[in-house]
MIDOSE-1310 file (N, C-alpha, C; in nm, 2 decimals, decimal comma, always signed):
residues 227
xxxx	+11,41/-1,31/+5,36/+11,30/-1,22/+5,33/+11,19/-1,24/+5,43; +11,18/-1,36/+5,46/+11,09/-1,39/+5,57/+11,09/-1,32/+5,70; +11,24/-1,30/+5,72/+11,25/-1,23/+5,84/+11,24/-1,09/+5,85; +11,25/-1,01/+5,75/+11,25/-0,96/+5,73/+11,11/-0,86/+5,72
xxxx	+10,98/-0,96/+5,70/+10,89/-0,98/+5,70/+10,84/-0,93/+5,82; +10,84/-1,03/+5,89/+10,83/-1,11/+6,02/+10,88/-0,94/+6,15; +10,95/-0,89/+6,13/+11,02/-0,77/+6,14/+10,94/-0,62/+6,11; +10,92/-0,61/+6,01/+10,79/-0,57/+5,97/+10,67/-0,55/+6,04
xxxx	+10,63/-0,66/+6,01/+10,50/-0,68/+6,05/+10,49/-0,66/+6,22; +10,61/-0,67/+6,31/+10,63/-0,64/+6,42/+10,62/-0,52/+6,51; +10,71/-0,43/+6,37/+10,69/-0,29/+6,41/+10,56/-0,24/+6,37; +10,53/-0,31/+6,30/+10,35/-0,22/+6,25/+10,30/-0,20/+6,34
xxxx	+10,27/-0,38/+6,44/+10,20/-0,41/+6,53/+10,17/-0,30/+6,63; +10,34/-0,26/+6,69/+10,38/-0,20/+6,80/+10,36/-0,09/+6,77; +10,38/+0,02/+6,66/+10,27/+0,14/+6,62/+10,15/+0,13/+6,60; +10,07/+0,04/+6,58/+9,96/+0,07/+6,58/+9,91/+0,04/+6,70
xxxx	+9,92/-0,05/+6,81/+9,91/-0,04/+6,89/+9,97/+0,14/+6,99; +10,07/+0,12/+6,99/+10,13/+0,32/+7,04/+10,02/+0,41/+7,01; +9,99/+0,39/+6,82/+9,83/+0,50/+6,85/+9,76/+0,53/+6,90; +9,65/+0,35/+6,90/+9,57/+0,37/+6,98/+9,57/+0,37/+7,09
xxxx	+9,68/+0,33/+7,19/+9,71/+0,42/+7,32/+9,69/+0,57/+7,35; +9,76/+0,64/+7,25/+9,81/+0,78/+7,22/+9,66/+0,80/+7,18; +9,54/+0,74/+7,15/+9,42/+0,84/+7,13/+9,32/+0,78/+7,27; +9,31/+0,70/+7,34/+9,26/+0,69/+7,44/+9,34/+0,69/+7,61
xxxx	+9,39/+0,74/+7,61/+9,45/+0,80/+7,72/+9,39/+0,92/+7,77; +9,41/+0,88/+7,94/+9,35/+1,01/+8,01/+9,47/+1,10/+8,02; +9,41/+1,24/+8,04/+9,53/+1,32/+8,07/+9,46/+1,39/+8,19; +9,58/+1,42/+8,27/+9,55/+1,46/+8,42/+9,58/+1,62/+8,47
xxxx	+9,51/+1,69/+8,43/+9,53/+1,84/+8,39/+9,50/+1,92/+8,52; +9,61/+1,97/+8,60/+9,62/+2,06/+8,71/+9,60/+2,18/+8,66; +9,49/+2,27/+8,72/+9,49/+2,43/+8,63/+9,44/+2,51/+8,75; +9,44/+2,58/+8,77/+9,43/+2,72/+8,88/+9,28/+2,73/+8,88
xxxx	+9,20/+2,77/+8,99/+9,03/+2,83/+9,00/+9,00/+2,92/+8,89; +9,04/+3,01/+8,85/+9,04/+3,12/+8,77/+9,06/+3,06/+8,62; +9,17/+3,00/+8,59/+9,21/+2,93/+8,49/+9,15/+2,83/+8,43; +9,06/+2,78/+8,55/+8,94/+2,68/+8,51/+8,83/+2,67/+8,46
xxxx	+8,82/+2,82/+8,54/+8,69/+2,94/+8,50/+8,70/+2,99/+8,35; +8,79/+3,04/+8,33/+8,74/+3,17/+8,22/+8,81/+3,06/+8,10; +8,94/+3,01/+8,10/+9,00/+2,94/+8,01/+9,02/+2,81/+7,93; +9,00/+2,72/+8,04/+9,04/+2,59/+8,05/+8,91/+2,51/+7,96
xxxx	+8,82/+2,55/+7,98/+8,68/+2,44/+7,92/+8,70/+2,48/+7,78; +8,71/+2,60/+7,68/+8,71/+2,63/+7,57/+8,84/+2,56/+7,49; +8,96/+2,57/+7,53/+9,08/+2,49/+7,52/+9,07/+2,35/+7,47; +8,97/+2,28/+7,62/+9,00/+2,13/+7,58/+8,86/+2,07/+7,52
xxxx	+8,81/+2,17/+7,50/+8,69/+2,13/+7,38/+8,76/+2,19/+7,25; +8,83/+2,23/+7,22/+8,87/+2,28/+7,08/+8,94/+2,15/+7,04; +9,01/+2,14/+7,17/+9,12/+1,98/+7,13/+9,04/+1,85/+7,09; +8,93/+1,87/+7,19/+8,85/+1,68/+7,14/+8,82/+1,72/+7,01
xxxx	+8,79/+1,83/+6,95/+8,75/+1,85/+6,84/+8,84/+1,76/+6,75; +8,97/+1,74/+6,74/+9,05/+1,71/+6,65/+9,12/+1,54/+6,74; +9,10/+1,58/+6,85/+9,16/+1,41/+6,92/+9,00/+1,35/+7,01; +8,89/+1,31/+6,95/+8,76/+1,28/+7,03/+8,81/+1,18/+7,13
xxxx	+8,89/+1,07/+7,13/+8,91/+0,97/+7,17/+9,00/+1,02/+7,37; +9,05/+1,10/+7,33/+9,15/+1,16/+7,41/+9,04/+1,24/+7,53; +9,06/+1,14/+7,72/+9,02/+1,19/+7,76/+9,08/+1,27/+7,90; +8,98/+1,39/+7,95/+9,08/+1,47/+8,04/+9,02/+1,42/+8,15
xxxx	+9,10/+1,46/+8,30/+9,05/+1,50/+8,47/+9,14/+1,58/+8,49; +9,08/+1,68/+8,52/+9,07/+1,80/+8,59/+9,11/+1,82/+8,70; +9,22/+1,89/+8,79/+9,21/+1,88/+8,92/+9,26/+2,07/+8,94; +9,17/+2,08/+9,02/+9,19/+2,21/+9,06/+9,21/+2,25/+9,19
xxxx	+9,28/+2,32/+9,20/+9,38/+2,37/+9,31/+9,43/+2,53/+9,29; +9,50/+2,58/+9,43/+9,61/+2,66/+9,38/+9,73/+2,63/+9,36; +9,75/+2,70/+9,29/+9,89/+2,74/+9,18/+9,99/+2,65/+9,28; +10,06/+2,71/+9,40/+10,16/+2,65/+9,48/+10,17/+2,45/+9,49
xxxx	+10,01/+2,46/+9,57/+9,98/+2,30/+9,53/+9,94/+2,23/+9,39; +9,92/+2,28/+9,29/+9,95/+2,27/+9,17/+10,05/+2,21/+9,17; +10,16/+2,33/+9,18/+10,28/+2,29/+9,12/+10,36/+2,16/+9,18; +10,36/+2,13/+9,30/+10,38/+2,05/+9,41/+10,31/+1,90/+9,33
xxxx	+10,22/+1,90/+9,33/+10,15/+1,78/+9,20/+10,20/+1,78/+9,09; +10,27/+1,86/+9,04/+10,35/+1,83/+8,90/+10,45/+1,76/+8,93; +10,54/+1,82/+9,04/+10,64/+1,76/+9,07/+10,70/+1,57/+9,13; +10,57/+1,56/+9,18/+10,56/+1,45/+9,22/+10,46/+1,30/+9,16
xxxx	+10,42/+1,37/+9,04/+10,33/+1,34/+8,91/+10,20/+1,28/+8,92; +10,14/+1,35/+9,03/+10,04/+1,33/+9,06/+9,92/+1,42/+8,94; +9,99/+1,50/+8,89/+9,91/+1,51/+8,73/+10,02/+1,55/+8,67; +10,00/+1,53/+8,56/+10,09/+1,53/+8,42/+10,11/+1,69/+8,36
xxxx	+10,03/+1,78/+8,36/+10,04/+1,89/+8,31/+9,94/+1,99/+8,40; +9,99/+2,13/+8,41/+9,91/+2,21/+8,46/+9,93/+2,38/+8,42; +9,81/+2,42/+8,45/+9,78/+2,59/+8,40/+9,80/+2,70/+8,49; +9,93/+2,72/+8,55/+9,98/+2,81/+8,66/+9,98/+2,90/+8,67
xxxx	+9,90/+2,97/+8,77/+9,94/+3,15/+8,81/+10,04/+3,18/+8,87; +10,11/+3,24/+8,81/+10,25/+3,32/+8,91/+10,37/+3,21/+8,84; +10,52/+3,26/+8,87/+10,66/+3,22/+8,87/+10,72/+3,11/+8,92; +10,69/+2,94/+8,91/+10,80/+2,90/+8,96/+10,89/+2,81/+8,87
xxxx	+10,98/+2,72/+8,99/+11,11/+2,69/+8,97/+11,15/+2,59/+8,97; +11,14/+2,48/+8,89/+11,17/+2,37/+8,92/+11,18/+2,26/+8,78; +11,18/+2,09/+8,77/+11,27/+2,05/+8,76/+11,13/+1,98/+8,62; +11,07/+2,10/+8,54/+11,02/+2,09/+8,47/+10,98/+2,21/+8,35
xxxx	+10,94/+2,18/+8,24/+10,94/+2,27/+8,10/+10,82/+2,34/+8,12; +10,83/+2,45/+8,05/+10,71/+2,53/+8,05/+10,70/+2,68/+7,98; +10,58/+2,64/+7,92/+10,51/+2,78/+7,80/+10,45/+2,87/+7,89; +10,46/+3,04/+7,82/+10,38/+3,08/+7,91/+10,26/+3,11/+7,80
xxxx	+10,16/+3,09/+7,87/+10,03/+3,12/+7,80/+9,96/+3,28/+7,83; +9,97/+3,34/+7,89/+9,92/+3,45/+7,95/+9,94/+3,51/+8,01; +9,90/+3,66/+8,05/+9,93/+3,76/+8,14/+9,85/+3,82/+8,18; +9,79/+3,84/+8,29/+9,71/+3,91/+8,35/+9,77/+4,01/+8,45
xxxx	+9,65/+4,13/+8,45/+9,72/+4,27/+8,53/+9,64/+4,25/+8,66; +9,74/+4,40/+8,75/+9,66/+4,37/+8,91/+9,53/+4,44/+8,88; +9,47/+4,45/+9,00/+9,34/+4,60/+8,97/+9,36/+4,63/+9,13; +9,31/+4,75/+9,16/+9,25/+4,76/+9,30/+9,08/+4,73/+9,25
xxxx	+9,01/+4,70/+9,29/+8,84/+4,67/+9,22/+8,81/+4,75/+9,40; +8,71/+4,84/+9,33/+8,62/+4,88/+9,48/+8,50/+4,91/+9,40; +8,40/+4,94/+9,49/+8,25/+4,95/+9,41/+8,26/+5,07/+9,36; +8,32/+5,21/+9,42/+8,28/+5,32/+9,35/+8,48/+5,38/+9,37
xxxx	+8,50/+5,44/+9,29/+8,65/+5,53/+9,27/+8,67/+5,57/+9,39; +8,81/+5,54/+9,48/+8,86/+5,60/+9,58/+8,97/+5,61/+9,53; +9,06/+5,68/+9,62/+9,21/+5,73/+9,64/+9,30/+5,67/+9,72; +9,36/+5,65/+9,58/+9,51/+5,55/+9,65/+9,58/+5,54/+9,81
xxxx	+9,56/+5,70/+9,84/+9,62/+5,68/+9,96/+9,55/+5,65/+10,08; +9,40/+5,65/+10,03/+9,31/+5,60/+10,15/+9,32/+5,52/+10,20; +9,35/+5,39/+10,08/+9,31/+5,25/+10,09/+9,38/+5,18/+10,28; +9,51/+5,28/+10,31/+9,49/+5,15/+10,44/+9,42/+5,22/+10,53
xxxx	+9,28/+5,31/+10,51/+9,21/+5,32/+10,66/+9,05/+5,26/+10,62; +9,08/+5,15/+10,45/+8,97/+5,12/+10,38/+8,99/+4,97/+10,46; +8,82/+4,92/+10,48/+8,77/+4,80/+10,48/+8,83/+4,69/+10,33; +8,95/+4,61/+10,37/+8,96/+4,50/+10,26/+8,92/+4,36/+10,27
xxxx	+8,87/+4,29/+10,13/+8,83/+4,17/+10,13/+8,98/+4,08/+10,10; +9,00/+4,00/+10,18/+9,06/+3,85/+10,14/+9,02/+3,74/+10,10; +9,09/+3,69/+10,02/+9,05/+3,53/+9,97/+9,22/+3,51/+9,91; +9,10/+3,34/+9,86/+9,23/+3,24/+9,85/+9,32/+3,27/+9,74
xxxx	+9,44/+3,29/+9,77/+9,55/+3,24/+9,68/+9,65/+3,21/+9,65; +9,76/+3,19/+9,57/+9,86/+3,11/+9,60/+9,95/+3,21/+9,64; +10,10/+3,14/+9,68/+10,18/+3,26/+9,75/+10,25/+3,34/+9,62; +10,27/+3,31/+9,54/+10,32/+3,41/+9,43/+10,26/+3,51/+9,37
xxxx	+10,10/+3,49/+9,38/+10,03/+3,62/+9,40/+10,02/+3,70/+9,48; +10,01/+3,64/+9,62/+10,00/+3,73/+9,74/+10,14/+3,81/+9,71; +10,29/+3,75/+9,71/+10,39/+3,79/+9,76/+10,42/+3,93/+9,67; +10,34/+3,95/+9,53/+10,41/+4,09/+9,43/+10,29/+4,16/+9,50
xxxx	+10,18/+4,11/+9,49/+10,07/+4,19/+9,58/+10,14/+4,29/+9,71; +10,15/+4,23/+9,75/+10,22/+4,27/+9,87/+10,35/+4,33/+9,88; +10,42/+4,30/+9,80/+10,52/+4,36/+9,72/+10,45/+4,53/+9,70; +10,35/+4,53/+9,66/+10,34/+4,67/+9,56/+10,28/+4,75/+9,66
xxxx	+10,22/+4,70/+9,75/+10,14/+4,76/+9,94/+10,25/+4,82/+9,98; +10,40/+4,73/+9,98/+10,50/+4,80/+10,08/+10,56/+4,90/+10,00; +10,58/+4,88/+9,89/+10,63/+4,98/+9,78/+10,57/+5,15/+9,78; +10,45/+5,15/+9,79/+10,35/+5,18/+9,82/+10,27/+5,27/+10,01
xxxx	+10,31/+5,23/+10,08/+10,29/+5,25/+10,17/+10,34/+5,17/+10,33; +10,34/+5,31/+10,40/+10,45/+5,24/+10,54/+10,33/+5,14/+10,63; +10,23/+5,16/+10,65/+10,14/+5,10/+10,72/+10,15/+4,98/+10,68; +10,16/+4,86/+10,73/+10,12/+4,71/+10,67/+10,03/+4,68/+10,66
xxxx	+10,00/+4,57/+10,55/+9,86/+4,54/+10,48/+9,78/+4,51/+10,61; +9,79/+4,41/+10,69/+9,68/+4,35/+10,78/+9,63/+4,26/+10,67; +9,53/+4,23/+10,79/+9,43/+4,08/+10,74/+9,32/+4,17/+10,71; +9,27/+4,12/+10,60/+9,12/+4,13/+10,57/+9,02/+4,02/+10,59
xxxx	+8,92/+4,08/+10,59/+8,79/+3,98/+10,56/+8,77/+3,88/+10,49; +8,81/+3,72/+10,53/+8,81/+3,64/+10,46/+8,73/+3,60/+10,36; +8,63/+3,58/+10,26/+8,57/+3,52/+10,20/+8,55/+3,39/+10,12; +8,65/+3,35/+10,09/+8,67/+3,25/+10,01/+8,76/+3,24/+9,86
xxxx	+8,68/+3,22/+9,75/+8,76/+3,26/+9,64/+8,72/+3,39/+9,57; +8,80/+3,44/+9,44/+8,81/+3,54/+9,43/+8,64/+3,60/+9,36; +8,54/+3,52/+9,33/+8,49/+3,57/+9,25/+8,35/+3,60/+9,35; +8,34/+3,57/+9,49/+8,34/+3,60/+9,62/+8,37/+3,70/+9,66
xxxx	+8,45/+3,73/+9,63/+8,51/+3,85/+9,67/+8,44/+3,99/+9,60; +8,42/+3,99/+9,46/+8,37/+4,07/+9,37/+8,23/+4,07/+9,43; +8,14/+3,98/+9,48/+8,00/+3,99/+9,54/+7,98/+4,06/+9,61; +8,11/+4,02/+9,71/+8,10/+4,16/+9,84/+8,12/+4,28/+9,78
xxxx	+8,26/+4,31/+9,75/+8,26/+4,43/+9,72/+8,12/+4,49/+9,66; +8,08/+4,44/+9,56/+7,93/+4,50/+9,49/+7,84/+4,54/+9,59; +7,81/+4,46/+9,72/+7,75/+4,49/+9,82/+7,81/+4,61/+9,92; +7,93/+4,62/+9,87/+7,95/+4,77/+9,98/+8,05/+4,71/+10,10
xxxx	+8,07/+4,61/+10,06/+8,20/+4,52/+10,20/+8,30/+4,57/+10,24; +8,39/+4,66/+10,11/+8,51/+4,67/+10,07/+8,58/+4,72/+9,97; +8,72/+4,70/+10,01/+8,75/+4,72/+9,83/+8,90/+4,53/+9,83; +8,95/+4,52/+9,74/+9,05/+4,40/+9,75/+9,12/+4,43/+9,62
xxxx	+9,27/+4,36/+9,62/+9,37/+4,40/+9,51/+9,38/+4,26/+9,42; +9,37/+4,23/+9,36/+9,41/+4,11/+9,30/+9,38/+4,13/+9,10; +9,43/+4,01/+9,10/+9,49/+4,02/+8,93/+9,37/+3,96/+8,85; +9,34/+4,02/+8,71/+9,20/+4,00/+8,66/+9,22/+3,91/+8,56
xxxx	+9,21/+3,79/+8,55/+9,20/+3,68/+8,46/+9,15/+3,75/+8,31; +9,25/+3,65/+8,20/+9,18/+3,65/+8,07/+8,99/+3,69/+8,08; +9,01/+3,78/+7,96/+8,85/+3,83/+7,95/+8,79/+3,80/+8,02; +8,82/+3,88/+8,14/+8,75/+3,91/+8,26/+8,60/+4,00/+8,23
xxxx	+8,49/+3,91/+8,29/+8,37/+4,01/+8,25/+8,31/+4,09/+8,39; +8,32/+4,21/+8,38/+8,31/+4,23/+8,46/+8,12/+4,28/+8,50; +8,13/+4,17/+8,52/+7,97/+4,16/+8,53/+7,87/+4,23/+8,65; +7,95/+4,24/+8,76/+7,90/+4,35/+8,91/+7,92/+4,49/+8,88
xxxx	+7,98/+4,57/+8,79/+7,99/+4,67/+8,72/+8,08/+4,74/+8,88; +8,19/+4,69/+8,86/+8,27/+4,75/+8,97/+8,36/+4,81/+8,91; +8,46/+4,88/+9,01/+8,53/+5,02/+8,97/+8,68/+4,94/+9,01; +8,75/+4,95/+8,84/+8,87/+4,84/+8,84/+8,94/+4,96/+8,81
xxxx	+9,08/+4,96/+8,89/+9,19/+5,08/+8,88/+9,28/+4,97/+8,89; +9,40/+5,00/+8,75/+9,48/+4,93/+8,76/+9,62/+4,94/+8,84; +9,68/+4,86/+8,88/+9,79/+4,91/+8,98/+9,94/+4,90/+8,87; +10,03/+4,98/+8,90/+10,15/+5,04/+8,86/+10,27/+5,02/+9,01
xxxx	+10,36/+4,95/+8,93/+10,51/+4,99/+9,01/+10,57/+5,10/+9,05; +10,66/+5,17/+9,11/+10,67/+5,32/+9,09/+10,77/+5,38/+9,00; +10,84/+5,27/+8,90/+10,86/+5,31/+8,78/+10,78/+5,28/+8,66; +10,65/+5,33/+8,71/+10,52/+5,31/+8,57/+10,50/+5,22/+8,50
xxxx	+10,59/+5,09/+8,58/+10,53/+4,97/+8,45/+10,41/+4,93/+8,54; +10,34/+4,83/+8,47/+10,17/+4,77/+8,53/+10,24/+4,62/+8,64; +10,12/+4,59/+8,72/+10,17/+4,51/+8,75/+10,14/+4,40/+8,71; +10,22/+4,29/+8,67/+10,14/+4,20/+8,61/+10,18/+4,06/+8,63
xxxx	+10,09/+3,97/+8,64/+10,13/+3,78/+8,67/+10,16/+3,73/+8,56; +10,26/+3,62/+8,53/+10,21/+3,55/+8,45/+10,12/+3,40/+8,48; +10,07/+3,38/+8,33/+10,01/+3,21/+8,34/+10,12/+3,13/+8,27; +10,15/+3,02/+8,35/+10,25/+2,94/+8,24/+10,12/+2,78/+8,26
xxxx	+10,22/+2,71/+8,14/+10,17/+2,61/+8,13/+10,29/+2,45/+8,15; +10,31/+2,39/+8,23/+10,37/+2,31/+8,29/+10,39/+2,17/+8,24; +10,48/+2,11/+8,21/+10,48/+1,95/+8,19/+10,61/+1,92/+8,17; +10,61/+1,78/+8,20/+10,76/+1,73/+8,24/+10,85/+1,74/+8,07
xxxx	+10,97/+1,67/+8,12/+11,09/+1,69/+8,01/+11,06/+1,57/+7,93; +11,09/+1,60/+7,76/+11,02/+1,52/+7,70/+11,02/+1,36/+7,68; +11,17/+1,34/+7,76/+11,19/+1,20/+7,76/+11,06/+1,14/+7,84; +10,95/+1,18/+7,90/+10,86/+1,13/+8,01/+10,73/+1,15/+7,91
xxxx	+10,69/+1,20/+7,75/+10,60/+1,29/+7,80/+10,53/+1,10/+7,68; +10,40/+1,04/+7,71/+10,38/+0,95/+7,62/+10,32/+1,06/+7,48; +10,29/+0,90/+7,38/+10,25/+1,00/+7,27/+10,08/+1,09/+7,28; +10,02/+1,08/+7,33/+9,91/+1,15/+7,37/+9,92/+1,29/+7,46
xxxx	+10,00/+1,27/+7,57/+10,05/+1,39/+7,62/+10,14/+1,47/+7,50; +10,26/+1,42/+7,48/+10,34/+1,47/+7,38/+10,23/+1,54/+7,27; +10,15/+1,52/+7,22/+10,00/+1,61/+7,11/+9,99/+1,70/+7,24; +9,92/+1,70/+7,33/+9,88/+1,79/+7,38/+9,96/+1,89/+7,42
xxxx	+10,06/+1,85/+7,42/+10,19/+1,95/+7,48/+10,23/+2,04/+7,34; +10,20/+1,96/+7,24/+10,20/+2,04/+7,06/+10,15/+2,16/+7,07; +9,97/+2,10/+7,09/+9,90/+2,16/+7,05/+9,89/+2,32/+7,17; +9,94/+2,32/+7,25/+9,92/+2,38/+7,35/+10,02/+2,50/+7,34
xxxx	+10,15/+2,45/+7,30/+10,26/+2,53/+7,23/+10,24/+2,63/+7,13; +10,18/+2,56/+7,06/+10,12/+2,62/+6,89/+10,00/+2,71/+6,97; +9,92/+2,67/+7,04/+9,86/+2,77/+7,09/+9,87/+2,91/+7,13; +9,98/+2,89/+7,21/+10,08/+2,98/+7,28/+10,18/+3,10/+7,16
xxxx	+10,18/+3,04/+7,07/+10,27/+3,12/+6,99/+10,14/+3,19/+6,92; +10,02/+3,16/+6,85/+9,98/+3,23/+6,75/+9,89/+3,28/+6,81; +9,84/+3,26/+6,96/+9,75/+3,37/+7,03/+9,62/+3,28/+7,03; +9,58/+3,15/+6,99/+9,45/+3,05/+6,96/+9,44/+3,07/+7,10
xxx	+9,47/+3,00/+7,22/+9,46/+2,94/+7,34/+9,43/+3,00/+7,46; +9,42/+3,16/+7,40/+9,39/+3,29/+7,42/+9,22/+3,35/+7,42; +9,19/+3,30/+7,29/+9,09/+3,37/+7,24/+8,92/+3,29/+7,32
């Protein structure tokens, strides 16, 4: 009976200990510029709500080198723009469409003798982008006007720079009051990215990741992680 005991009292130890691991642990959250912007702070403030103990770091990047950090586990989970392929699980959280954004309404077939802005982003966005240019017209894109990131981009244009194609994040506000046309394949579907959400296979995942990887799923199905 003693031992039995003794047995017991061992495994309690080693659960309660695993808890409080599982509620003070950092988690190392890779998430896209955009992603970090409009999405990401509302998310992991809903979660300390329910895990206070449970802390994040943030690392932000693009999407490509994102994912490249997942792989090599230089962070544990991440919030991806665009498709990839590899040797890890993943929800998709969201979908965002292309736009052309210019300050005032032009015509489609002007755009290659139009002034465009460039900025940064990962190659899975450029490549349907670009995708939908060739689809679209014989002239090649060319280089544009670099700027930086995308929300840079939207400054210029408001000033008269340009016009630029890119994909409009969850409740996008479009606060420069610019002229968003959305772009179409040429069998009429929209174009659109996805956001997935990334983290390894569960034999890796501890018990504090493994909640967030819960709660993040459950988010994903009933539209919360969304809003």
């Amino acid at each position: 009976q003693a031992e039995r005991y003794l047995v017991f009292m061992k495994e309690t130890t080693e659960t309660l200990a695993a808890m409080q691991k599982s509620t003070e642990e950092t988690i190392v959250i890779g998430s896209s510029y955009t992603y970090s912007k409009y999405m990401l702070s509302e998310l992991l403030f809903q979660y300390r709500k329910e895990h206070p103990r449970v802390q994040f770091e943030v690392v932000t990047d693009q999407s490509d080198a994102l994912f490249r950090k997942l792989l090599d586990g230089t962070v544990y989970v991440g919030f991806i723009r665009g498709d990839y392929e590899g040797a890890l699980e993943r929800i998709r959280v969201g979908k965002s469409a292309a736009c052309l954004v210019t300050k005032e309404p032009v015509k489609m077939e002007d755009l290659p003798g139009l002034d465009r802005i460039e900025y940064k982003t990962n190659d899975r966005t450029r490549e349907i982008l670009e995708r939908w240019w060739n689809e679209n017209f014989i002239t090649p894109v060319g280089n544009g006007m670099p700027v930086g990131y995308i929300d840079v981009a939207w400054q210029m244009i408001e000033r008269g720079f340009g016009y630029t194609l890119c994909f409009l994040p969850e409740h996008f506000a479009n606060e420069h009051n610019l002229c968003l046309t959305p772009l179409f394949w040429k069998d009429g579907t929209p174009v659109e990215r996805n956001t997935w959400f990334f983290y390894p296979k569960s034999k890796r995942l501890s018990p504090a990741l493994s909640q967030f990887v819960e709660y993040v799923a459950e988010g994903a199905k009933t539209g919360k992680n969304r809003k």
